[in-house]
C-alpha positions in Angstrom: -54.8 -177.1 -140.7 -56.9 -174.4 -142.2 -60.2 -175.6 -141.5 -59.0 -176.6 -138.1 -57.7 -172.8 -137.7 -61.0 -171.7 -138.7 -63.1 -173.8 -136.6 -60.9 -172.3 -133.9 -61.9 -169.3 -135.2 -65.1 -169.6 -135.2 -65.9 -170.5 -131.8 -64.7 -167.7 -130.5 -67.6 -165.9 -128.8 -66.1 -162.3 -129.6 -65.7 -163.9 -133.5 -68.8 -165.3 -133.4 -70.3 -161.3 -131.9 -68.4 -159.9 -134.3 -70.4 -161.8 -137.6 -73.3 -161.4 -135.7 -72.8 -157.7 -135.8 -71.9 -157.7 -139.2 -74.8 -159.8 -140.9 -76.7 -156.8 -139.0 -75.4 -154.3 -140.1 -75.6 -155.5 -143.4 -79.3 -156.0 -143.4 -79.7 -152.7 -142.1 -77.3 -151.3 -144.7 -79.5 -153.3 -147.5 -82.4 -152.3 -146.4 -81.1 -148.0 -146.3 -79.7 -148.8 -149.9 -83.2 -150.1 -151.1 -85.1 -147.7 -149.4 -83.0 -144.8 -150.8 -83.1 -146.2 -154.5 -86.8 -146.3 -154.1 -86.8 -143.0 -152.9 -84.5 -141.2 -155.8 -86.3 -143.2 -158.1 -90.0 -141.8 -157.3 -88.4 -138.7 -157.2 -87.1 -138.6 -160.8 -90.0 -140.2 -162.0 -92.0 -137.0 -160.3 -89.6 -134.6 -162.1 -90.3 -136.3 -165.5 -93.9 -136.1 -164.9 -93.4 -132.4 -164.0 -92.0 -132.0 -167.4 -94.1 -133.5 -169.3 -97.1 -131.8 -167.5 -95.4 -128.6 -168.1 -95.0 -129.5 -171.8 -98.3 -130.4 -172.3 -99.1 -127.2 -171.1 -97.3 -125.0 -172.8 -98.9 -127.1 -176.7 -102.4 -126.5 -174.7 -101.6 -122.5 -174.4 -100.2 -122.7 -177.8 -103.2 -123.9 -179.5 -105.7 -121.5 -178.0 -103.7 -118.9 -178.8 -103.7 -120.1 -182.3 -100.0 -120.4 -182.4 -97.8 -123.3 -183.6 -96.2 -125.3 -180.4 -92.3 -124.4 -180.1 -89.9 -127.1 -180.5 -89.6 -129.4 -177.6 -86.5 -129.7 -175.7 -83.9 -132.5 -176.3 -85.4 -136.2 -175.9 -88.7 -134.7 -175.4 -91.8 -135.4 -178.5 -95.1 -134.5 -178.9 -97.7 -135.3 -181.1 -100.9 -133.5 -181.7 -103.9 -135.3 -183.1 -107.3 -133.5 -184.4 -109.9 -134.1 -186.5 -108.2 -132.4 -189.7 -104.3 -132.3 -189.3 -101.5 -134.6 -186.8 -98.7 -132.4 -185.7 -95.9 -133.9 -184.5 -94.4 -137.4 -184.1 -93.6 -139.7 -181.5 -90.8 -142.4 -181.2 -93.3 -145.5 -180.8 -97.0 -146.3 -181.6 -100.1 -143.8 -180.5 -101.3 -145.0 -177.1 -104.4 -145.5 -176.6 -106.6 -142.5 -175.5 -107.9 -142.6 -171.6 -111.0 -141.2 -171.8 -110.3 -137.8 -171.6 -108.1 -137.3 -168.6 -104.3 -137.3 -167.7 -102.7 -140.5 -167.1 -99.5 -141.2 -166.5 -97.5 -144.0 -167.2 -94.4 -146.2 -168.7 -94.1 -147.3 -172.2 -91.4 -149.9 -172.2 -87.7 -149.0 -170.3 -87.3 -145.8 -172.6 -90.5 -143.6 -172.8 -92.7 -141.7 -170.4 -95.7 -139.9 -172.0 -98.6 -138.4 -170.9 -101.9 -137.9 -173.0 -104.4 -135.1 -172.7 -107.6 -134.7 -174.7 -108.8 -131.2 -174.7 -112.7 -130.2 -174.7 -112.5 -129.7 -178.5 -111.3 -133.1 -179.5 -107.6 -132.7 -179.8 -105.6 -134.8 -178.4 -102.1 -134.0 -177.2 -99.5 -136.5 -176.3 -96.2 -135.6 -174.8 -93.2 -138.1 -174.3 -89.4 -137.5 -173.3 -86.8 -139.8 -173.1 -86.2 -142.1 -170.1 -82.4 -143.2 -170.9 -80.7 -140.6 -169.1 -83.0 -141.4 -166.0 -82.4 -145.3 -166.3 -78.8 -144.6 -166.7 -78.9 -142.4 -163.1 -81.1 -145.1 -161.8 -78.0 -148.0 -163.0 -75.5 -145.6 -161.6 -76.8 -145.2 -158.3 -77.5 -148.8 -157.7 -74.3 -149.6 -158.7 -72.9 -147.2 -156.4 -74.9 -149.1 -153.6 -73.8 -152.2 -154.1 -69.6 -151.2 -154.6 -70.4 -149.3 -151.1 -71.9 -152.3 -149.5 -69.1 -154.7 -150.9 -66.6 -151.8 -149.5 -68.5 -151.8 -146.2 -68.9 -155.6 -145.8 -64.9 -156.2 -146.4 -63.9 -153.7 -144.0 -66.2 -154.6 -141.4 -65.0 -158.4 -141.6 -61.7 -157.2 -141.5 -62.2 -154.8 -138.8 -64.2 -156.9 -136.8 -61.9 -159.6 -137.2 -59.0 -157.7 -136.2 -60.8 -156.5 -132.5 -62.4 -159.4 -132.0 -58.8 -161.3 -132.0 -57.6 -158.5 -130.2 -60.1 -158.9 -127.7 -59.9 -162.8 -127.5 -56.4 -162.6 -127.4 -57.1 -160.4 -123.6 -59.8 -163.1 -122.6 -57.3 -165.9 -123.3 -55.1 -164.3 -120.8 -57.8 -164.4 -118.7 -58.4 -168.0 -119.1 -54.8 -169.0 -118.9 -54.6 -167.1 -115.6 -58.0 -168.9 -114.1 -56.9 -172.4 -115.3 -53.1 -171.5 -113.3 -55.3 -170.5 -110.6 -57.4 -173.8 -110.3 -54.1 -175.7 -110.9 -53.4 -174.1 -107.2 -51.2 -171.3 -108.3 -52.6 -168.6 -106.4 -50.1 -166.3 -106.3 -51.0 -165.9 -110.5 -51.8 -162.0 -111.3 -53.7 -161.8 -114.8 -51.9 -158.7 -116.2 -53.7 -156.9 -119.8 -52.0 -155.1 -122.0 -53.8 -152.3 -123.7 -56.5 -149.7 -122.2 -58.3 -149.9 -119.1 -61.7 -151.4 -119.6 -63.9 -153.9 -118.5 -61.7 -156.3 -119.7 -59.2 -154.9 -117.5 -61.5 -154.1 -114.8 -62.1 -158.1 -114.7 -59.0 -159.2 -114.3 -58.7 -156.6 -111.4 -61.5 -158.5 -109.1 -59.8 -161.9 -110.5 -56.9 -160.9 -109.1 -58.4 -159.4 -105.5 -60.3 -162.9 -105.7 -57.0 -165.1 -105.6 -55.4 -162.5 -103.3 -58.2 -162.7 -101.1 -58.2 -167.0 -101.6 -54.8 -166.9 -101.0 -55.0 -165.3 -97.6 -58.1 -167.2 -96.6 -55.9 -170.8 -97.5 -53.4 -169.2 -95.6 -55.0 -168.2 -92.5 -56.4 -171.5 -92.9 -53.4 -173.3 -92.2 -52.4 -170.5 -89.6 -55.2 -171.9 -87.6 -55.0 -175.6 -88.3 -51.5 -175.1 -86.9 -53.0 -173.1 -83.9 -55.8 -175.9 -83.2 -53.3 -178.1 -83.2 -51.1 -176.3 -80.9 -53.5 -174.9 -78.7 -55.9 -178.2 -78.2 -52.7 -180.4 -77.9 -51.9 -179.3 -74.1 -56.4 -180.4 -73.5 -56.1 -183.2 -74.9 -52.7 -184.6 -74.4 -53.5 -183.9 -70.0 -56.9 -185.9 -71.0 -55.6 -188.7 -72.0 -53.1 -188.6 -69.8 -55.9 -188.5 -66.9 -57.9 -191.4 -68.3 -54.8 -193.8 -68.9 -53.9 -192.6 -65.8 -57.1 -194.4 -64.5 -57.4 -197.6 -66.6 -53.8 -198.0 -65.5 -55.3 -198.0 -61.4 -58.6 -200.2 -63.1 -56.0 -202.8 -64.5 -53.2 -203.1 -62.1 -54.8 -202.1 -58.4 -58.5 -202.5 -59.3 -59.3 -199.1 -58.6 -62.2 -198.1 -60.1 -62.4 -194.4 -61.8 -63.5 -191.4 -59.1 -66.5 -189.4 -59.8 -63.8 -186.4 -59.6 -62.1 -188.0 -62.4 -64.6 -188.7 -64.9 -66.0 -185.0 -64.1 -62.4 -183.8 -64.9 -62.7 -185.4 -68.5 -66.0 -184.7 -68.9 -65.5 -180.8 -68.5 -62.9 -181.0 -70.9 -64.0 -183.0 -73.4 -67.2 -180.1 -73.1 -65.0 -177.4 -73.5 -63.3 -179.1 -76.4 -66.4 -179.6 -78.0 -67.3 -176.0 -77.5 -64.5 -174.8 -78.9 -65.4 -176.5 -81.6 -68.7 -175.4 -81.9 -67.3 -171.7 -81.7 -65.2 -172.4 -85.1 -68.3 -173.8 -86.5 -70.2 -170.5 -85.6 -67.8 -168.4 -86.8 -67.3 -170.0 -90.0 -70.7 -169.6 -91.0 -70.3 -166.1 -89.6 -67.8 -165.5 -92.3 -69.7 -167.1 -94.8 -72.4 -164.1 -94.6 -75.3 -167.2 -93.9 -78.0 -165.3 -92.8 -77.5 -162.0 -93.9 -81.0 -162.2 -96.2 -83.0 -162.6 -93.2 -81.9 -159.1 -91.6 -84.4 -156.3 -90.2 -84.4 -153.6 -88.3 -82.7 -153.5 -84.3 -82.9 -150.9 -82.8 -79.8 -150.3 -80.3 -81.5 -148.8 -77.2 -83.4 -151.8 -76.5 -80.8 -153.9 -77.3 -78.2 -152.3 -75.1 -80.9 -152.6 -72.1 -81.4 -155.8 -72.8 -77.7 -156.7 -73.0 -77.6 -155.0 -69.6 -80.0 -156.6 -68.1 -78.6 -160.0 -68.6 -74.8 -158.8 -67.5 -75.5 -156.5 -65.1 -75.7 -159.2 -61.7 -72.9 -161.6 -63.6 -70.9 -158.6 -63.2 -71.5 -157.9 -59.9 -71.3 -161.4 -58.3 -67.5 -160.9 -59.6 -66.9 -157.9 -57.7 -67.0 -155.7 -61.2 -70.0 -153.0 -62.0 -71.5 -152.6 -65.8 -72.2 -148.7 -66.7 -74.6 -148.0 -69.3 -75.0 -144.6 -71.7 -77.3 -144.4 -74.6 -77.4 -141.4 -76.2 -79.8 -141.1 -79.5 -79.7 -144.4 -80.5 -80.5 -145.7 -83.9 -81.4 -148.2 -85.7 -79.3 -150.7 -88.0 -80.1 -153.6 -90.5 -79.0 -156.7 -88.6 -79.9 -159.7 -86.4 -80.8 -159.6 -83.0 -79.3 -162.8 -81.6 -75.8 -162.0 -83.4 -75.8 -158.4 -81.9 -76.3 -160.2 -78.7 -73.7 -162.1 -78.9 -71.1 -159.8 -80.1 -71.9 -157.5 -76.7 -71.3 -160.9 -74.8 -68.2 -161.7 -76.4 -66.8 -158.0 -75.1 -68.4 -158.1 -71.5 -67.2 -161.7 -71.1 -63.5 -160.9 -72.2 -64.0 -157.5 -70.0 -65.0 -160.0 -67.0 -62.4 -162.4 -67.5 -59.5 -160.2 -67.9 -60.3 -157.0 -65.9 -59.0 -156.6 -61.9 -62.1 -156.7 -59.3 -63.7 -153.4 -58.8 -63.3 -152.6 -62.3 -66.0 -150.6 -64.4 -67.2 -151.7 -67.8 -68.7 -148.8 -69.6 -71.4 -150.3 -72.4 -72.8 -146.9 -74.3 -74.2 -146.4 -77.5 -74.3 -142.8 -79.6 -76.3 -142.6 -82.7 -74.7 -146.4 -84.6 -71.8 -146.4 -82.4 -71.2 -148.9 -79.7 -68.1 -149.0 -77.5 -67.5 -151.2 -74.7 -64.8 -149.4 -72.4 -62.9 -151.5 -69.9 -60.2 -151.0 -67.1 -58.4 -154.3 -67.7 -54.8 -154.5 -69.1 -55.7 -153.8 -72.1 -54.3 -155.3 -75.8 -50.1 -153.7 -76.8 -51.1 -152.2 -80.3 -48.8 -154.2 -82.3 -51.2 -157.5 -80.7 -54.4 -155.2 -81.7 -55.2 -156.6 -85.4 -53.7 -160.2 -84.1 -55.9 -161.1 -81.7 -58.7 -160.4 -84.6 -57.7 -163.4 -86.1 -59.4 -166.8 -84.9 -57.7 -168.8 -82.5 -54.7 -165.9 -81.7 -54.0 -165.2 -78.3 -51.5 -163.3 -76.8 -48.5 -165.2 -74.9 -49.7 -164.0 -71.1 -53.5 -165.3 -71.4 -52.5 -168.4 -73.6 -52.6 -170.5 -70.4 -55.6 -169.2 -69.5 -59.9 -170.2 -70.0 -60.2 -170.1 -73.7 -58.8 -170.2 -77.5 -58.7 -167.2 -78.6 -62.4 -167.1 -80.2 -64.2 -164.2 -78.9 -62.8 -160.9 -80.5 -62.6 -163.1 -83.9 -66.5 -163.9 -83.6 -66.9 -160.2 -82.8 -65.4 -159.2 -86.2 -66.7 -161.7 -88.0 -70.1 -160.6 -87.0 -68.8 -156.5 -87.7 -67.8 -157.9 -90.9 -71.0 -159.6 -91.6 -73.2 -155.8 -90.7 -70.6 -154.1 -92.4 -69.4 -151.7 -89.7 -66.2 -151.0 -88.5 -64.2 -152.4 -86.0 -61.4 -150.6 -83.8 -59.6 -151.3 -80.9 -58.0 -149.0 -78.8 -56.6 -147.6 -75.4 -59.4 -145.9 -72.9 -58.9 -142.0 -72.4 -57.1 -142.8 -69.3 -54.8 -144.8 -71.1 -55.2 -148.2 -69.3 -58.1 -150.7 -70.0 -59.2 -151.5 -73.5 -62.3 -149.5 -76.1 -63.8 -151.4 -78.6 -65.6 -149.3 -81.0 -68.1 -150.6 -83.6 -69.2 -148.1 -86.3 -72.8 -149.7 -88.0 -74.3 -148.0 -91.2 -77.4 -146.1 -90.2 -80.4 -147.7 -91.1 -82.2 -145.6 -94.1 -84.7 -147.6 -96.0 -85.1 -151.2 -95.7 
């Protein structure tokens, strides 16, 4: 059960950061500790050296002065060594001489010395004590090492103790993702403690189920709605063609031109209908988007003209056109084009004869004004939705497609779509907002 528990332990990936943290810290903590007891023990070697320099100074003085060297301190010898006398003693056995000059060095664990020969022979040697600096030396490394054990326990305690804290918040987490690929989507991953990233995390998990939960349910809004609205289509088409086999069998009619136009013409318009969904699901998806450059909305707003401009006139309708300082965006071309098409065409389809469509462009904003009956404003952000049409055009050329595609492909450029009554208060604005193009 224990080693189970710490196996469990152990594969933690905040555990495992957590050791990983410490074993650095400890080599850098080792590596400080050695560098300062390397340090502090140059520097009392230095001060001894300083002493016995100074000592060896002060006999040197002594003797040319013709006095007798003064007692040396506690733990400090000398011994002086000419031709005729030896002054002095020394706690070990005479060093060899070093031809002459200082030299500095270690007799065993308990002696420094130092060992001068002057011009007129004598030799000096100087020693002191090293116990008291061994002793500092022990101390401090054994202060290094308590403080590393001291630091090592309570950084694997520590450590410990956030790192379950913080698995304990990223099993949360998971327990709320594996709810949500059960098909729980209404799960909201709640953490307690601060706000962090941790937190912040489980914010955008929860927007993304949100967000997946109203995409499954819009997805069955419109499954319901293409099953309802291509019913009527092809319920009257089968209805034609049994209609006909039923004369081929019985009477030996054969099937009319007429009637296999009929079902032809439907059958197309079922199979654009479905092309439209097609299109505007990969719309939504944001295909595409990496293969945006610049338009600039003059040209495309002439263009647009252009093409609309004797469509609308054959119906008896007139297209009005007003650029004012247009700019330029980061989009496509063709899906621009087709979003102006999908506001003229609804323009044509609904508006009286005689009507004028206003198509004008200031700056990144495009509006297309009509005098049609225009949208109630509770039906405004419903008929956004695919396949959504309002009761008094539901028996009329289409599914509900058009203003969906046109936000879709808003969406997609991220500008901003808004529908709205014309100044005179009858007819229909729609007004796209596109981000100026800066640097692309």
């Amino acid at each position: 059960m224990f080693l189970s528990r710490v196996k469990r332990l152990a594969s933690q990936s905040s555990v495992r950061l957590a050791l990983s943290l410490i074993v650095v810290f400890l080599v850098a903590t080792a590596f400080a500790g050695a560098l300062t007891f390397l340090l502090v023990q140059r520097e009392i070697n230095r001060m001894a050296d300083t002493r016995l320099i100074a000592q060896a100074t002060l006999i040197e003085t002594a003797l040319k002065l013709g006095e007798s060297p003064s007692e040396p301190a506690l733990g400090q010898y000398y011994l002086i060594i000419s031709d005729n006398s030896t002054i002095g003693r020394l706690p070990f056995d005479t060093p060899d001489e070093r031809d002459g000059r200082y030299f500095l060095d270690r007799r065993g664990p308990e002696f420094h010395y130092l060992s001068r020969t002057l011009p007129s022979g004598t030799r000096i040697i100087v020693s002191e004590n090293a116990d008291r600096q061994d002793e500092l030396l022990d101390t401090l490394l054994g202060g290094l090492f308590i403080s590393l054990a001291g630091m090592l326990f309570i950084g694997i305690v520590t450590s410990i103790w956030f790192s379950l804290r913080a698995q304990k918040r990223l099993d949360l987490i998971n327990e709320g993702l594996a709810k949500v690929a059960n098909g729980h989507l209404d799960t909201q991953i709640k953490l307690p403690g601060r706000h962090d990233d941790l937190s912040l995390l489980a914010e955008r998990i929860n927007a993304t189920t949100r967000r997946l939960s109203q995409s499954m349910q819009q997805m069955r809004v419109q499954s319901s709605n293409i099953a309802h609205d291509l019913r009527t289509p092809l319920a009257r088409l089968r209805a034609s063609l049994e209609s006909s086999l039923d004369d081929l069998i019985k009477s030996g009619q054969p099937m009319t031109a007429d009637t296999l136009g009929s079902a032809l013409e439907q059958i197309d318009q079922l199979v654009a209908t479905f092309n439209a969904l097609l299109r505007l699901s990969r719309v939504e998806t944001g295909a595409g988007k990496s293969a945006f450059k610049r338009v600039d909305l003059g040209p495309l707003i002439t263009h647009v003209a252009e093409i609309y401009a004797p469509v609308m006139e054959d119906q008896g309708q007139y297209l009005v056109v007003h650029i004012a300082d247009p700019s330029g965006i980061n989009g496509d071309w063709d899906l621009m084009v087709q979003l102006l098409a999908n506001l003229i065409q609804n323009a044509l389809r609904y508006g009286a004869v005689g009507q004028t469509v206003t198509l004008q462009v200031q700056g990144s904003v495009v509006s297309v004004i009509d005098q049609g009956p225009g949208i109630p404003p509770d039906e405004r952000e419903k008929v956004l939705r695919p396949l959504y049409q309002l009761e008094q055009t539901r028996q009329n050329y289409g599914f509900g497609l058009g203003l969906s595609m046109v936000a879709a492909i808003c969406t997609l450029h991220d500008a901003t779509l808004q529908l709205s009554a014309s100044d005179t208060g009858q007819g229909l604005t729609v007004t796209m907002r596109f981000p100026k193009l800066t640097k692309l």
